[in-house]
KETIGU-739350 format. One line per field, with one value per atom (N, C-alpha, C, O): residue in three letters; x, z, y negated; atom name; residue number from 1. Coordinates in Angstrom, 3 decimals. Example, Ala and Ser with C-alpha at 12.3 -4.5 7.8 and 13.67 -1.06 7.14 Angstrom:
! residues 2
residu	[ala  ala  ala  ala  ser  ser  ser  ser] .
xx	[13.190  12.300  13.200  14.236  12.850  13.670  12.900  13.409] .
zz	[7.800  7.800  7.800  8.465  7.080  7.140  7.870  8.039] .
yy	[5.690  4.500  3.300  3.319  2.250  1.060  -0.030  -1.138] .
atome	[N  CA  C  O  N  CA  C  O] .
num	[1  1  1  1  2  2  2  2] .
This chain:
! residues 91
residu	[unk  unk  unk  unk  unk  unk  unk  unk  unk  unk  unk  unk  unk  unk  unk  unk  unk  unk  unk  unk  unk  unk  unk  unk  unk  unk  unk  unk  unk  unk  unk  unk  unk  unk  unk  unk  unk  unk  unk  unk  unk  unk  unk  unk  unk  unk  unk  unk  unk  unk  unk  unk  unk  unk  unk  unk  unk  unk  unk  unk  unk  unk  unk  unk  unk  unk  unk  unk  unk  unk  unk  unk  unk  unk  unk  unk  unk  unk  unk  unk  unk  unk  unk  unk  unk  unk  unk  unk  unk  unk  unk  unk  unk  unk  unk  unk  unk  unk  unk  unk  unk  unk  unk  unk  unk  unk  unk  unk  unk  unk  unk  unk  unk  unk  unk  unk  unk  unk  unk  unk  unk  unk  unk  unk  unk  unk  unk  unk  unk  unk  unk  unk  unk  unk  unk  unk  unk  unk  unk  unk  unk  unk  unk  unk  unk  unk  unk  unk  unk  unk  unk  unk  unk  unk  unk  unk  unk  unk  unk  unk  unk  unk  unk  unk  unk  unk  unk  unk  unk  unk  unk  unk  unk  unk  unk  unk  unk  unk  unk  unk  unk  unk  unk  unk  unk  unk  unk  unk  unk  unk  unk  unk  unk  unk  unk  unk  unk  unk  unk  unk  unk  unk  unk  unk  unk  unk  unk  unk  unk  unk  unk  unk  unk  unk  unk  unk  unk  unk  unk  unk  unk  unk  unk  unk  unk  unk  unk  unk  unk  unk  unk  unk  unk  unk  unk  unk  unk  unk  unk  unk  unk  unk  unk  unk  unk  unk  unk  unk  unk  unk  unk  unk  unk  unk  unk  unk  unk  unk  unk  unk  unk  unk  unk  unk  unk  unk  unk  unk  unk  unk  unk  unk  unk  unk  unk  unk  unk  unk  unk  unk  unk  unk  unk  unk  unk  unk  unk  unk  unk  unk  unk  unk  unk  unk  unk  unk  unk  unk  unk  unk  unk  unk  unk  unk  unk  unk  unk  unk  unk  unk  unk  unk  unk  unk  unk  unk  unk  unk  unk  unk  unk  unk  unk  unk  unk  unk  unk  unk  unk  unk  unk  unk  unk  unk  unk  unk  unk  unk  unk  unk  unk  unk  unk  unk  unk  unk  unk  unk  unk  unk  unk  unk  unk  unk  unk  unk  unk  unk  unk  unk  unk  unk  unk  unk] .
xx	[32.986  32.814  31.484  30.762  31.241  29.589  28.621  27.915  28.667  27.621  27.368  26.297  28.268  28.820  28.096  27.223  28.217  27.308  26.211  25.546  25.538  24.548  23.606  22.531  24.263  23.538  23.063  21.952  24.269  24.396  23.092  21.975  23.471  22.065  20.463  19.535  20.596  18.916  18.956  17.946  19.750  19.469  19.205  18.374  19.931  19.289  18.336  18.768  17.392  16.207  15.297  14.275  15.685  14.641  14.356  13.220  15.274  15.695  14.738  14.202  14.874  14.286  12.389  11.578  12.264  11.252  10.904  9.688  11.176  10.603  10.176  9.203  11.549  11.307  10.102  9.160  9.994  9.313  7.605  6.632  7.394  6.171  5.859  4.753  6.695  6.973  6.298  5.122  6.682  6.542  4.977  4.192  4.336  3.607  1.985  0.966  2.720  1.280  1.719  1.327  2.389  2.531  2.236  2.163  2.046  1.520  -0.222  -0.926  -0.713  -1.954  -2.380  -3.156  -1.720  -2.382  -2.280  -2.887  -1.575  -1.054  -2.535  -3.057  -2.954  -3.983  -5.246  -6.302  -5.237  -6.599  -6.551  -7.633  -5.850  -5.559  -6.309  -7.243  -5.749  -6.103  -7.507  -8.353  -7.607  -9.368  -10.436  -11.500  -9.657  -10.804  -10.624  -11.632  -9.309  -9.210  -9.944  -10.321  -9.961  -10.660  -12.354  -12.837  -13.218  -14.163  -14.444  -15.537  -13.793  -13.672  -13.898  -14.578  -12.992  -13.030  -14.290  -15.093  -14.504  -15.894  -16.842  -17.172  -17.048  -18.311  -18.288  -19.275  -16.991  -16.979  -16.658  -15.693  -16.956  -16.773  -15.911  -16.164  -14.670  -13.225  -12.628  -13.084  -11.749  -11.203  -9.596  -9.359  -8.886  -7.594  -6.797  -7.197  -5.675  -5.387  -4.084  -2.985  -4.730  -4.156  -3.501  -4.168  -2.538  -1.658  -2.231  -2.117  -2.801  -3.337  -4.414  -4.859  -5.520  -6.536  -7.510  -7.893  -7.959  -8.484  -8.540  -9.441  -7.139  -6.791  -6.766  -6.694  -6.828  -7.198  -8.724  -9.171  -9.078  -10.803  -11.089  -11.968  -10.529  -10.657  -10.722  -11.658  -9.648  -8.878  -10.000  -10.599  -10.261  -11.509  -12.474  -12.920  -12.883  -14.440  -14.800  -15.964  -13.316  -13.206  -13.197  -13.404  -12.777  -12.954  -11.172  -11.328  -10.222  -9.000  -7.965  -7.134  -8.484  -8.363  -6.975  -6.597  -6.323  -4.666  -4.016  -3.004  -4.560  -3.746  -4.012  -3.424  -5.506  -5.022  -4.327  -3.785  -4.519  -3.359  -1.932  -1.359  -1.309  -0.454  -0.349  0.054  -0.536  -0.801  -0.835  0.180  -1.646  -1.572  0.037  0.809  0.237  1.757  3.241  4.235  2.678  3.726  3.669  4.666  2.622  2.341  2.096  2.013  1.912  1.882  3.592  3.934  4.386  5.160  4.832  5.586  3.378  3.020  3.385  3.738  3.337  3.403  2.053  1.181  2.231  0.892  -0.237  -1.360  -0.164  -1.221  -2.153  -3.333  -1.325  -1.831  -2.699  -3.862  -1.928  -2.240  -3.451  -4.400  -3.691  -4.906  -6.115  -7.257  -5.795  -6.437  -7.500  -8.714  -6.416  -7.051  -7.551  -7.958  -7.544  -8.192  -9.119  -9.775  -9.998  -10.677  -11.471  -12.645  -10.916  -11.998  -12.452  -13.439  -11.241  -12.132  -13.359  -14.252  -13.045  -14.300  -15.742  -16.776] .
zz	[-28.218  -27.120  -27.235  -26.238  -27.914  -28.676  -28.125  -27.146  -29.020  -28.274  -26.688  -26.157  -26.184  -24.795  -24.206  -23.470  -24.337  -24.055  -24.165  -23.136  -25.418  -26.079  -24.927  -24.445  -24.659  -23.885  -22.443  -21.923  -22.042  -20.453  -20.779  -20.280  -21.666  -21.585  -21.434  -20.676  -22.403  -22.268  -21.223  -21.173  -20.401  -19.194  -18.179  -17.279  -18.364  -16.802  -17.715  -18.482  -18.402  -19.272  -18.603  -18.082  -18.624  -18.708  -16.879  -16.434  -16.201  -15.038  -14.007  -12.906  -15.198  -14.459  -14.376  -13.509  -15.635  -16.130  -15.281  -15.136  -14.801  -13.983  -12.258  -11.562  -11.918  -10.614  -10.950  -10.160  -11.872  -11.607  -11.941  -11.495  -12.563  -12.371  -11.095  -10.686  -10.126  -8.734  -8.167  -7.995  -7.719  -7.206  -8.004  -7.150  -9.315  -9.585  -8.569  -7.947  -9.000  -8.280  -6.782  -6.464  -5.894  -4.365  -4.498  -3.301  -4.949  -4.718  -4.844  -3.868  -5.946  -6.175  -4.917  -4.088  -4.916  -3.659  -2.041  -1.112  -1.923  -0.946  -0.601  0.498  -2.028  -1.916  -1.914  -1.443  -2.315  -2.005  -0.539  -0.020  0.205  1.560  2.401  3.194  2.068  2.675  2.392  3.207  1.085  0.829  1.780  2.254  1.894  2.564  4.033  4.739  4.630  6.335  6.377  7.390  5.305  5.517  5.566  6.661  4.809  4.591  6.094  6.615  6.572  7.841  8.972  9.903  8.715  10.199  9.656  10.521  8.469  8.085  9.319  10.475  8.661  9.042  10.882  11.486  11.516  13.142  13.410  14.173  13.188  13.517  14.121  15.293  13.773  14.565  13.503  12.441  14.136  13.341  13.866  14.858  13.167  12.740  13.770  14.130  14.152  15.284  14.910  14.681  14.919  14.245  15.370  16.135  15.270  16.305  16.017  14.905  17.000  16.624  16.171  15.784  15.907  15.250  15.395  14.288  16.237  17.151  16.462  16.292  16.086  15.887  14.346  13.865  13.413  12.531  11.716  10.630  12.586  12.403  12.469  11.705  13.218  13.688  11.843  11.232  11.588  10.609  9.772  9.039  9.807  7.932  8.182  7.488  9.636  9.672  9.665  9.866  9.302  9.287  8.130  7.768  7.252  5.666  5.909  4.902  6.130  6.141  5.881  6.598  4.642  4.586  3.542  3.094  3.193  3.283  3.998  3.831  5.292  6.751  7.590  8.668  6.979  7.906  7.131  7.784  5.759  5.028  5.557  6.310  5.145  6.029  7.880  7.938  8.626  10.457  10.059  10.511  8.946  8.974  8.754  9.578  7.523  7.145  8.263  8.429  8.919  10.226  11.010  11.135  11.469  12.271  12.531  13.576  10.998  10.760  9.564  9.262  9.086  8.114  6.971  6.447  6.294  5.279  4.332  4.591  3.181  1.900  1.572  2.376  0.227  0.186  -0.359  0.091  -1.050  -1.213  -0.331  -0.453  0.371  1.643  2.231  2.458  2.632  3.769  3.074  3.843  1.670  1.326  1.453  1.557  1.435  0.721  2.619  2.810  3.559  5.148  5.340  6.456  4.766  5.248  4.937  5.971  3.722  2.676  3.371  3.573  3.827  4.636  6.096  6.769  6.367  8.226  7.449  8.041  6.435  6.664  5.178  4.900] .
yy	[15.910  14.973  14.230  14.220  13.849  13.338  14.020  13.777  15.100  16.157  16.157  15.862  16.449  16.297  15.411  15.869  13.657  12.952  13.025  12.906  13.245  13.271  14.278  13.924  15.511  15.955  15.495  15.388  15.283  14.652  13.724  13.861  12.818  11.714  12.388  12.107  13.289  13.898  14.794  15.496  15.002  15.888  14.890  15.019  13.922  12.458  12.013  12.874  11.452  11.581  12.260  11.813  13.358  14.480  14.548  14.713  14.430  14.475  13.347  13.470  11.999  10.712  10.853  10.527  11.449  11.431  12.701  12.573  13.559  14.718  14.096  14.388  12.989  12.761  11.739  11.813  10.909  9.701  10.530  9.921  11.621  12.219  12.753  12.400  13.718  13.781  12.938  13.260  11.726  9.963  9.695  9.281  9.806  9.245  10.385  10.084  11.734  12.012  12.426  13.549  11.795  11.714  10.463  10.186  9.647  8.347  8.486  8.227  8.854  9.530  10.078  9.603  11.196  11.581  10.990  11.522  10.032  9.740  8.575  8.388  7.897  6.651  7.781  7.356  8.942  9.200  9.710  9.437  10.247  10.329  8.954  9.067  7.867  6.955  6.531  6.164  6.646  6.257  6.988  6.589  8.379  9.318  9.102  9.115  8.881  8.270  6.495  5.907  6.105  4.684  5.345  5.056  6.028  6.153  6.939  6.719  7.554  8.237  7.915  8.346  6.785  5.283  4.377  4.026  4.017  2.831  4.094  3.829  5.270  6.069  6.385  6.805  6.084  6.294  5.084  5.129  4.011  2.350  2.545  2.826  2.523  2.699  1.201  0.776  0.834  -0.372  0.141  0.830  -0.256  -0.152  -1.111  -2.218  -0.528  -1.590  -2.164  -1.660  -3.896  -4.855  -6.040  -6.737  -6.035  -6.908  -8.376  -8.892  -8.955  -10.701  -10.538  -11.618  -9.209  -9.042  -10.165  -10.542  -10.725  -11.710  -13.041  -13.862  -12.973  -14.605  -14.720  -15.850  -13.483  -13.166  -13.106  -13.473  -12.611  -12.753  -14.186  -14.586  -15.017  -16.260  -17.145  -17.661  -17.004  -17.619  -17.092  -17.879  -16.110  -15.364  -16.207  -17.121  -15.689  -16.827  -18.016  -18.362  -19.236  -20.322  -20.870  -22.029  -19.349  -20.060  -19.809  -19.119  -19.742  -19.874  -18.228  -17.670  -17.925  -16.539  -16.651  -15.568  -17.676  -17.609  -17.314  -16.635  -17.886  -18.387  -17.517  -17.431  -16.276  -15.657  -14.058  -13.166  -14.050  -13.176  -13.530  -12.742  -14.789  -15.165  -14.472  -13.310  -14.845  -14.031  -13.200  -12.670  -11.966  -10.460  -10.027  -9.536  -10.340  -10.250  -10.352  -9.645  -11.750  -11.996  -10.676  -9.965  -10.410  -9.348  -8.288  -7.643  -8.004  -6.171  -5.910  -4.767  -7.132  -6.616  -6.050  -5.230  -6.494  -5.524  -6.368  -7.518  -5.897  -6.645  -7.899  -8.227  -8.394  -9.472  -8.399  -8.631  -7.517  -7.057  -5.824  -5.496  -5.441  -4.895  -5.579  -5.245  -7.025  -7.972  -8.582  -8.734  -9.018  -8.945  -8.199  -8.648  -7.185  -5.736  -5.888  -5.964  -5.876  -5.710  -7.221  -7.546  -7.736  -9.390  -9.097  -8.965  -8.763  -8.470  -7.707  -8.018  -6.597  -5.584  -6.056  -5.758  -7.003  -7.484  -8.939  -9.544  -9.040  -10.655  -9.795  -10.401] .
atome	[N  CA  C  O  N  CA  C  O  N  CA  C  O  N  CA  C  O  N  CA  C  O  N  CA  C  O  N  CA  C  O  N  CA  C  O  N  CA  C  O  N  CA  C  O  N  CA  C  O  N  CA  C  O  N  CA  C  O  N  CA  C  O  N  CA  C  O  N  CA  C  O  N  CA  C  O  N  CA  C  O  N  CA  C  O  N  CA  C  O  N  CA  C  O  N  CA  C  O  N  CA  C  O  N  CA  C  O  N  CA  C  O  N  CA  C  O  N  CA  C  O  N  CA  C  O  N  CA  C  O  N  CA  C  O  N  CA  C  O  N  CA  C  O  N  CA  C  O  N  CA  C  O  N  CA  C  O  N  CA  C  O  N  CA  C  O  N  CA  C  O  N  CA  C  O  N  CA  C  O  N  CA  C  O  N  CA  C  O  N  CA  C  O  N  CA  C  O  N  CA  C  O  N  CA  C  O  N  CA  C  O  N  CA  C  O  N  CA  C  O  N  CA  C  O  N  CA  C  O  N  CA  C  O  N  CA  C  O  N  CA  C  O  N  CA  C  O  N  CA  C  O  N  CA  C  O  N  CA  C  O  N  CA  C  O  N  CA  C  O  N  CA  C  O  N  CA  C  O  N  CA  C  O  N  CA  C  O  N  CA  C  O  N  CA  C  O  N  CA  C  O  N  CA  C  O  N  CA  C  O  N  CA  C  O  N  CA  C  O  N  CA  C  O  N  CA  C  O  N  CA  C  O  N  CA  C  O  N  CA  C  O  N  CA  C  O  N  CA  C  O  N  CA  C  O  N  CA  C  O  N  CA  C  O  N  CA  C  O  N  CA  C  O  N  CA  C  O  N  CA  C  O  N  CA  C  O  N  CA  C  O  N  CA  C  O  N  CA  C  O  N  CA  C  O  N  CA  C  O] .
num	[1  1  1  1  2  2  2  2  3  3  3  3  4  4  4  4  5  5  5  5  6  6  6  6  7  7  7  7  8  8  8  8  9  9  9  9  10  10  10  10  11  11  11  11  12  12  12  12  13  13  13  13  14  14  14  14  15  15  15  15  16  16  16  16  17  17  17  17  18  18  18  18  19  19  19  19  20  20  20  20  21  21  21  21  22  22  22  22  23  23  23  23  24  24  24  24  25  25  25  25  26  26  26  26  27  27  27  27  28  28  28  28  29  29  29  29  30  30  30  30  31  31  31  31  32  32  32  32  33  33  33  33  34  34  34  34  35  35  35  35  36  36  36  36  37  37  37  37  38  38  38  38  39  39  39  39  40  40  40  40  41  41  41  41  42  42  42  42  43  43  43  43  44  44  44  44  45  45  45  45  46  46  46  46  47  47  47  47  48  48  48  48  49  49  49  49  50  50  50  50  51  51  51  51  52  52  52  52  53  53  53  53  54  54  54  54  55  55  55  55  56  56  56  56  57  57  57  57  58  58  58  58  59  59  59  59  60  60  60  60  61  61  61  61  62  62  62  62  63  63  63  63  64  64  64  64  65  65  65  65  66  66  66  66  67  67  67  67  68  68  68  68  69  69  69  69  70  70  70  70  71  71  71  71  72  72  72  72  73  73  73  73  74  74  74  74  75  75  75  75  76  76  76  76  77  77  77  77  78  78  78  78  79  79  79  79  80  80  80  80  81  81  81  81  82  82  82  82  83  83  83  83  84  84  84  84  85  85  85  85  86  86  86  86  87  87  87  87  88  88  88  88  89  89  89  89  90  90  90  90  91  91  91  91] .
């Protein structure tokens, strides 16, 4: 019965550790995807279409680049470091 376990355990082990390599390079590739569609849009002055963009820009160029991480977040649902990451690139 030991054994038994013993195995079961190193087969979900082995199992976790197979999916979570899976996940590590689809994530990899998933951010260089985006690096190369960002470098894509910088090079065809296309801007990303941002709900409140306006009132956003507003907020960077005021010096108020909490407030307007904050408005990005309300309005796109992204996380904080997203919502950084695009503040960052509009100011």
């Amino acid at each position: 019965m030991d054994i038994a376990i013993l195995f079961l355990t190193c087969v979900v082990i082995l199992g976790v550790a197979s999916i979570q390599s899976h996940l590590s390079r689809a994530d990899r590739r998933a951010a260089r995807v985006e690096r190369k569609l960002d470098a894509v849009m910088r090079h065809l002055d296309l801007h990303e279409e941002i709900p409140g963009r306006d009132e956003i820009l507003d907020l960077v160029r005021q010096g108020k680049k909490v407030q307007a991480i904050k408005r990005y977040r309300e309005n796109t649902g992204a996380d904080l470091v997203e919502a950084k990451q695009a503040v960052d690139r509009l100011g």
